[in-house]
N, C-alpha and C positions, 0 to 999 in steps of 0.2 A: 559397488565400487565405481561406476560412471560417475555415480551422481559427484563424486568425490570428483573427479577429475574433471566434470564440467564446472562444479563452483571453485575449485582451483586457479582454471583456466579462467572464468571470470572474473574472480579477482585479481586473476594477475595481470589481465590483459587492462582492468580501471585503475588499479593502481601505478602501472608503468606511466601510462598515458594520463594520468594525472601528474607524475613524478618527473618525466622529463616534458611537460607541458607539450603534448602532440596528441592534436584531436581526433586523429586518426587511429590511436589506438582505442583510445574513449570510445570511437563510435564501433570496433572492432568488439569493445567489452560489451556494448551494447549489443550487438549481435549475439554473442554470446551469452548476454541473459536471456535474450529470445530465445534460444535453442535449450536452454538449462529450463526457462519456465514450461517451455512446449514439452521439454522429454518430466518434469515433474507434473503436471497436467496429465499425460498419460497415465502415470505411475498412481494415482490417487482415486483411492477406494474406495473414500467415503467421505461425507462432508467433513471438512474442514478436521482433514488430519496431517501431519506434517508436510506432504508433500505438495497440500492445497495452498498452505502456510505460505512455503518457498516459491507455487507460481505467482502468487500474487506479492511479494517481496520482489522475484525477478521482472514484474509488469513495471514495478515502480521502479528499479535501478534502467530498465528500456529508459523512461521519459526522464529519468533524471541523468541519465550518461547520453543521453542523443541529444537534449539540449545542452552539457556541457560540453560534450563533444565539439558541436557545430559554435557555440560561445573560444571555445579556445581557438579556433581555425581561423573565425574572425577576430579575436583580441590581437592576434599577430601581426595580421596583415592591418590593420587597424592604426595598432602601436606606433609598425616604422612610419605610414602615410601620414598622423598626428607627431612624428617625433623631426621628420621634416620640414612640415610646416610651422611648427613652432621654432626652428633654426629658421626658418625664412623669418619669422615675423620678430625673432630677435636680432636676427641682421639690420630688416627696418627698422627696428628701434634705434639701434645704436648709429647708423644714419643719421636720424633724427636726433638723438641727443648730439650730434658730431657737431649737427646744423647750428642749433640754438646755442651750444657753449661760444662756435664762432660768431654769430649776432649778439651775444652778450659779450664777447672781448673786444668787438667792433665798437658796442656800444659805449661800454669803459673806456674805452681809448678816445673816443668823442667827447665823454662827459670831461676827462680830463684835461683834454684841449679846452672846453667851455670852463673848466675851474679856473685852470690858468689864466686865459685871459679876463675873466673876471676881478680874479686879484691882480692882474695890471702885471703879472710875470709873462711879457710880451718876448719872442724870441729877439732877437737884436741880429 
């Protein structure tokens, strides 16, 4: 009946923490494979019968939920520090395009000047 209530708690503690994207429960489910592969480790009789099966299923959810654990913790804080600098850098852009449409209206308004008095449409 433990064994039940540890892979329970396992799953529910990877699935939350995958679910509402918090690495801290992921590494919590991690933990909890530890402790479900260790008490299945105990529990095992003989080579390679069910409960040898589930510690080495539980070694591999450890290294696959500790590095997504520590992957979501960082995609967070990641995301805003990349979500601001990318509004920085489209501030400067649109700066820049602010610039060049005013040196190109400067410039049309020069070439016009230069048309006009070419065709002799002199102001009076």
């Amino acid at each position: 009946m433990e064994i039940f209530t540890f892979v329970f708690l396992c799953l529910g503690l990877t699935i939350a923490g995958y679910a509402f994207h918090r690495g801290s429960l992921v590494l919590a489910g991690a933990t909890a494979w530890g402790i479900l592969g260790v008490y299945s480790y105990a529990l095992t009789t003989w080579t390679w019968d069910i409960y040898q099966a589930l510690f080495w299923l539980c070694i591999g959810m450890i290294f696959v939920s500790a590095v997504e654990g520590v992957t979501l913790n960082k995609g967070a804080e990641e995301a805003e520090e990349e979500f601001e600098h990318s509004q920085a850098i489209d501030e400067a852009l649109r700066e820049m395009d602010e610039r060049i449409e005013d040196k190109q209206a400067n410039r049309r308004g020069k070439r016009n000047v230069y048309a006009r008095i070419n065709k002799g449409d002199f102001p009076k």
